[in-house]
C-alpha positions in Angstrom: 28.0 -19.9 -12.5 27.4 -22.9 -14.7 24.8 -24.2 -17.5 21.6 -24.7 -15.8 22.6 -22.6 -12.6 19.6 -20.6 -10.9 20.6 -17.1 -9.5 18.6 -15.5 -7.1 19.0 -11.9 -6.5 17.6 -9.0 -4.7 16.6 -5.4 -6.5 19.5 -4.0 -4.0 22.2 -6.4 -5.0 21.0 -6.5 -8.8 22.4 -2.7 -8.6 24.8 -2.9 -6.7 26.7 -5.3 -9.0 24.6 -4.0 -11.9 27.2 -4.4 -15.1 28.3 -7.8 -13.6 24.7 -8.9 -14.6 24.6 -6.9 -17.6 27.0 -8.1 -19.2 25.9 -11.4 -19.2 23.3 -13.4 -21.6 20.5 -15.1 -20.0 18.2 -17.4 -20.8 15.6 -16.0 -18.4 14.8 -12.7 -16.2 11.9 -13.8 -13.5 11.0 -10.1 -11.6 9.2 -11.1 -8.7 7.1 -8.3 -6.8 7.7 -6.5 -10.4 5.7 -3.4 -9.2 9.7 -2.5 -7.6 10.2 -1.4 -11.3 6.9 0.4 -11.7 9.0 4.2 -11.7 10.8 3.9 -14.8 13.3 7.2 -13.7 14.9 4.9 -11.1 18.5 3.4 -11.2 16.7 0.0 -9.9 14.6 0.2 -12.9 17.0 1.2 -14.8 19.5 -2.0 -13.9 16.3 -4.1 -14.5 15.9 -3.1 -18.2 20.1 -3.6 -19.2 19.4 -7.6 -18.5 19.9 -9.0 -21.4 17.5 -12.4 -21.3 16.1 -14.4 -24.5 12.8 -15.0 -22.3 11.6 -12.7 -19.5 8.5 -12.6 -16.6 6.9 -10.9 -14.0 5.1 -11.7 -11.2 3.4 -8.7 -9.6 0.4 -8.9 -7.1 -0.1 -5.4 -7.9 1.1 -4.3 -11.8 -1.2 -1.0 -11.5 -0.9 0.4 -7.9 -1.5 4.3 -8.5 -1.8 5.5 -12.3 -0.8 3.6 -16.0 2.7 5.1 -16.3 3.6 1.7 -13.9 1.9 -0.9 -16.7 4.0 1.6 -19.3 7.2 0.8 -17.1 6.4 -3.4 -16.8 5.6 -3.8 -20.5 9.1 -1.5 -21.1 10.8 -4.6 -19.9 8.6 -7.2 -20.7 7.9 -6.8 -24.6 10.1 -3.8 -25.7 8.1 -1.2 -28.0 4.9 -2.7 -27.7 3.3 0.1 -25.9 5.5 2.4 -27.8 7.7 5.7 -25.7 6.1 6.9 -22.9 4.8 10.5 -24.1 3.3 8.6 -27.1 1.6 6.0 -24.6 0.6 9.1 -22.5 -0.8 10.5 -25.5 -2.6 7.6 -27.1 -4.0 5.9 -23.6 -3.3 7.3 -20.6 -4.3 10.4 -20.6 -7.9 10.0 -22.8 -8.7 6.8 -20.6 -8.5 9.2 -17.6 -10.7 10.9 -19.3 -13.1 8.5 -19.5 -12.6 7.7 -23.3 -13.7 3.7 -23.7 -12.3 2.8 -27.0 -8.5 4.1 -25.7 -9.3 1.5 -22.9 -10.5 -0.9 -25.0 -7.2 -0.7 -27.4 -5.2 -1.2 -24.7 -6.4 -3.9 -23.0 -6.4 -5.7 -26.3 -2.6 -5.1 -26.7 -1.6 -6.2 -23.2 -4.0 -9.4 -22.6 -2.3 -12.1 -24.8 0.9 -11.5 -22.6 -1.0 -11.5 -19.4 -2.4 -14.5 -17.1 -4.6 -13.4 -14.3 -4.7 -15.6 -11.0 -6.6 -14.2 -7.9 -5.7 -15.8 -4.5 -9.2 -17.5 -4.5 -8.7 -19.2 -7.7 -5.5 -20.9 -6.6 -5.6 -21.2 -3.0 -8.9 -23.2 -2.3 -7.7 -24.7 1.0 -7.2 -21.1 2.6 -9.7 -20.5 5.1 -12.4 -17.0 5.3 -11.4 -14.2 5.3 -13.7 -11.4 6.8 -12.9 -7.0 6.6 -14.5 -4.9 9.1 -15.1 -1.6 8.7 -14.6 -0.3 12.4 -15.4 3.1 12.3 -14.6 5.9 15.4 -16.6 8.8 16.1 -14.6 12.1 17.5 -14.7 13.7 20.7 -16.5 16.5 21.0 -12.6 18.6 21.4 -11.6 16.1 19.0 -13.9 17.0 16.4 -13.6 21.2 17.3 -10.1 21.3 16.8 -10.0 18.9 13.2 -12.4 21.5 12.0 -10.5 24.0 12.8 -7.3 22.6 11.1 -9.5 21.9 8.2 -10.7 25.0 7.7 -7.2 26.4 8.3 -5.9 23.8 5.7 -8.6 25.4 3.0 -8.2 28.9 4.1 -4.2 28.4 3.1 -4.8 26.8 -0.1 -7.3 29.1 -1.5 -5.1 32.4 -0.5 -2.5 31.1 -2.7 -4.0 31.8 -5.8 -6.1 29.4 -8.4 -2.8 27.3 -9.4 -2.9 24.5 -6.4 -0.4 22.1 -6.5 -1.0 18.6 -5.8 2.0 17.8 -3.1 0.0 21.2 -1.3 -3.0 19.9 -1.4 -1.2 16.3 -0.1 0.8 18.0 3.2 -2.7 19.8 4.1 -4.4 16.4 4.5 -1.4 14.5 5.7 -1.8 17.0 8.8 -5.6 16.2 8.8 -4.6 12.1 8.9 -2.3 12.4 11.4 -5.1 14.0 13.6 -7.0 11.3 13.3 -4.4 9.2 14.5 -3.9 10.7 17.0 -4.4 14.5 18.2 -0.8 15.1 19.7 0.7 13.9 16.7 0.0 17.4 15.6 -0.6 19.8 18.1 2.1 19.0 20.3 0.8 20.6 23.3 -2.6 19.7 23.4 -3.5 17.2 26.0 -6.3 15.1 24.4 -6.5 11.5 25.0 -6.9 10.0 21.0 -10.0 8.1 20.4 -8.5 6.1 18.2 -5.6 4.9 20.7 -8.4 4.0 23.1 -10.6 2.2 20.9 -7.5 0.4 19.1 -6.7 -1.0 23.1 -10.0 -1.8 23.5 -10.1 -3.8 20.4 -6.7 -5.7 21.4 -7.8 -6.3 25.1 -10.7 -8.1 23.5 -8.3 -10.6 21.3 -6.0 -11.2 24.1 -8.9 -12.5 26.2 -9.6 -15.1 23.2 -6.3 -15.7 22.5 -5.5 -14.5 19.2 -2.6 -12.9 17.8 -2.5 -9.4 15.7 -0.6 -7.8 13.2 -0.6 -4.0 13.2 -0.3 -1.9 10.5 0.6 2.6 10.2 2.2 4.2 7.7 3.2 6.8 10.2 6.1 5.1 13.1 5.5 8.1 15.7 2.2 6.6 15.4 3.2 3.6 16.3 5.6 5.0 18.8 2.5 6.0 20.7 1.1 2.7 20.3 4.2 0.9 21.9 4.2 3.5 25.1 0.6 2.1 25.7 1.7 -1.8 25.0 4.5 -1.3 27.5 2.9 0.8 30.6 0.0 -2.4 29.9 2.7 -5.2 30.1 1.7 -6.3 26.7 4.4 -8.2 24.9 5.0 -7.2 21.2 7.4 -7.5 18.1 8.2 -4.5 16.6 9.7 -3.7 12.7 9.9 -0.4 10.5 12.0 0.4 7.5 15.3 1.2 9.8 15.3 -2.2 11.4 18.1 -4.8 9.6 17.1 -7.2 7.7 18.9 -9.2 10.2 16.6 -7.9 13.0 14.0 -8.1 10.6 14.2 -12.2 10.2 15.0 -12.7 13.8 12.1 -10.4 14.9 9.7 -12.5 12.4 10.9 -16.2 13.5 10.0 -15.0 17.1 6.4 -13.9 16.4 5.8 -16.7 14.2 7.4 -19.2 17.4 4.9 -17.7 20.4 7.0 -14.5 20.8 4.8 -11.5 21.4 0.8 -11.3 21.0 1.1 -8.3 18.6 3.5 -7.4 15.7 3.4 -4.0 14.8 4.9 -3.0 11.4 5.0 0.6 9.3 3.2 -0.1 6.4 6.2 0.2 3.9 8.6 -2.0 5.5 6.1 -4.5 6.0 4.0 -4.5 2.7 5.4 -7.5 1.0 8.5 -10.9 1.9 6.7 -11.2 5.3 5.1 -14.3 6.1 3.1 -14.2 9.5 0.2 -16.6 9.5 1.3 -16.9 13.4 -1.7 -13.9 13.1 -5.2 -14.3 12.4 -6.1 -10.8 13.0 -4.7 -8.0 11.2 -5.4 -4.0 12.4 -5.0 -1.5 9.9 -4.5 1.8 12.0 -4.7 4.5 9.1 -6.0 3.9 5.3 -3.7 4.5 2.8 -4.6 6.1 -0.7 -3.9 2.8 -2.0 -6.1 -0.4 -1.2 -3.8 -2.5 -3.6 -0.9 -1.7 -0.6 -3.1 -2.3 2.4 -4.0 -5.5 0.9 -0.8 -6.8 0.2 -0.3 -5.9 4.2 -3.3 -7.8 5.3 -1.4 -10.8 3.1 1.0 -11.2 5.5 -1.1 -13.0 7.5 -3.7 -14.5 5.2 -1.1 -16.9 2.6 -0.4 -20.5 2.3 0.3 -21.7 5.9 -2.9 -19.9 7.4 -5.2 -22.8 8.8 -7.7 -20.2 11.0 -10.3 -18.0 9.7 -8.5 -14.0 9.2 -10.4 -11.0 10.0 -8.6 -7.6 9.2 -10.2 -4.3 10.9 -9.7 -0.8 8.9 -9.9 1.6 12.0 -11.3 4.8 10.6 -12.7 7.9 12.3 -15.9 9.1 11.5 -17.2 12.3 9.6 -13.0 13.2 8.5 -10.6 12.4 6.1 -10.1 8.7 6.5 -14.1 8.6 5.8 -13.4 10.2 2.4 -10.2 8.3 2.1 -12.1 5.0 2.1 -15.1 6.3 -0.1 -12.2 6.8 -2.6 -10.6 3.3 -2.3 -13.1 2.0 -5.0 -11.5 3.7 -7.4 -8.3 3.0 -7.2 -9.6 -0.7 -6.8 -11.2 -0.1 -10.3 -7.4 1.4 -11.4 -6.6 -2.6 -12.0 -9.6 -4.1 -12.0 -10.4 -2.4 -15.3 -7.5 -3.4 -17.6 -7.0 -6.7 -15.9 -10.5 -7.8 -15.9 -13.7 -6.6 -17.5 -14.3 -2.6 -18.1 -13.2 0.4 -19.7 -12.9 3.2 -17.1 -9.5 3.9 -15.6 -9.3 6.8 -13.3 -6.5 8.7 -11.3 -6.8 10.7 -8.5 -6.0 14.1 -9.4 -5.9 17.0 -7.4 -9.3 18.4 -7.8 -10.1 15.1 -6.3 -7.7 15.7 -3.6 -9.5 19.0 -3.1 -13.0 17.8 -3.0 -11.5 15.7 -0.3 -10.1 18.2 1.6 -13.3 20.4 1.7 -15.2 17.8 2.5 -16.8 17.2 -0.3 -15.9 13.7 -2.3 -16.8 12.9 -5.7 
């Protein structure tokens, strides 16, 4: 490595070789999908902050995904100290803006903004064609909906009988069970031989893009889900590629050049291994199976297909089933949307999803 040399480096190689690179001076750091350093406690973020640079960026299409600990965690390696330790920034903004308090809100954005620039996609990409969401929503079967209620109600009964101090990762495996449900029934109950609504309407929705000829990305964050997905594909003929976070990254470009070349009419990805470094405008539809707490995460899914490259109208379908979790789920994708939007554009209110949310949810009753 000479003057003026570039070197380009993933997160998993930065540690790997992680004193190599610390012990050298640079001129700059460039992080790009920064949000990989958003947990401060990790050794990635850890190797991150030992780079010694004289000038440092990053590029993050999602700086605040769940709570402000992550923004803490960016400006830790951005500008050292400016938002102070991370129990005094807990005291002094996160927690009273959670709260609802304006002028914490306000005081913070007014630190961060002069060492911010904002660019949305439409701003910078004016040659990228529509892009249209659908909200495709599912009603149960009448078993369908018989047996959800009776998980929920088994799911509230278990909560309330262990006393009044609830744990959010409790209240988190009760309505995991619930979302899984709604993906599909035998995801759950093993032996219970319902035909998933959502499976059906899902096929129907794919038969109807394979008669006009366009190509699909799916999205789960649960691969058994997808498992049962593929069984359908494959009893139908349907040809498909295929990637979830134990494919190679070998695999994983091989599997991608062939989509993007005419090689399947569907490419179904789990929703971690596919969230970002994908580029698939091959697509112009993209099916979200399951929501995810997170729109920030299903967005930067549904980017896969709609980025630089993408000449045809994209529409993306959210499949969710009606009167259940996923309803709620959605209802409560505003607010995390407002998590970012506040601090990076125009109000005050940050919020975080806390487990008397989580609860409200779960008994059917969201805020």
């Amino acid at each position: 490595m000479g003057a003026f040399d570039v070197v380009v480096v993933s997160y998993g190689l930065l540690l790997q070789d992680a004193q190599t690179f610390a012990d050298r001076q640079w001129h700059s750091v460039v992080l790009d999908e920064a949000q990989a350093i958003k947990n401060a406690q990790t050794q990635r973020a850890r190797a991150v902050m030992a780079l010694k640079a004289d000038f440092r960026l990053a590029l993050s299409g999602t700086p605040i995904e769940n709570h402000l600990g992550e923004l803490w965690s960016l400006f830790r390696f951005l500008n050292p100290g400016l938002l102070g330790g991370l129990k005094p920034f807990n005291q002094r903004f996160a927690t009273p803006i959670e709260q609802g308090d304006r002028l914490a809100g306000t005081t913070l954005k007014q630190l961060i903004t002069p060492f911010m620039l904002r660019r949305t996609k439409s701003q910078v990409l004016d040659e990228l064609p529509p892009r249209t969401d659908i909200l495709h929503t599912i009603p149960l079967s009448d078993e369908e909906r018989h047996w959800y209620e009776a998980l929920r109600q088994q799911a509230v009964e278990r909560l309330d009988s262990g006393g009044g101090d609830i744990k959010p990762l409790q209240v988190l495996t009760e309505i995991t069970r619930l979302r899984r449900f709604c993906c599909h029934p035998s995801l759950v109950l093993d032996n219970l031989p319902l035909a998933g609504s959502k499976l059906a309407a899902c096929l129907d929705i794919i038969d109807e893009l394979r008669e006009n000829h366009h190509k699909a990305l799916v999205f789960s964050q649960f691969v058994d889900h997808l498992t049962l997905l593929r069984t359908a594909l494959d009893e139908r003929g349907i040809r498909y590629q295929y990637l979830d976070g134990s494919t190679s990254p070998t695999e994983r470009e091989k599997r991608v050049a062939a989509f993007q070349s005419g090689e399947g009419e569907l490419f179904l990805i789990s929703l971690k291994a596919g969230g970002t470094g994908l580029n698939l405008t091959a697509a112009d539809y993209v099916i979200h199976l399951d929501p995810w707490w997170n729109p920030a995460v299903e967005d930067q899914a549904s980017d896969r297909a709609y980025r630089i490259g993408q000449e045809r109208p994209v529409t993306v379908y959210r499949l969710v089933m009606e009167d259940t979790i996923e309803e709620q789920m959605v209802a409560l994708h505003g607010r995390k949307r407002q998590l970012a939007e506040d601090l990076l554009a125009g109000s005050d209110g940050v919020g975080r999803l806390d487990t008397q949310a989580l609860l409200a949810v779960l008994r059917g009753s969201p805020k």
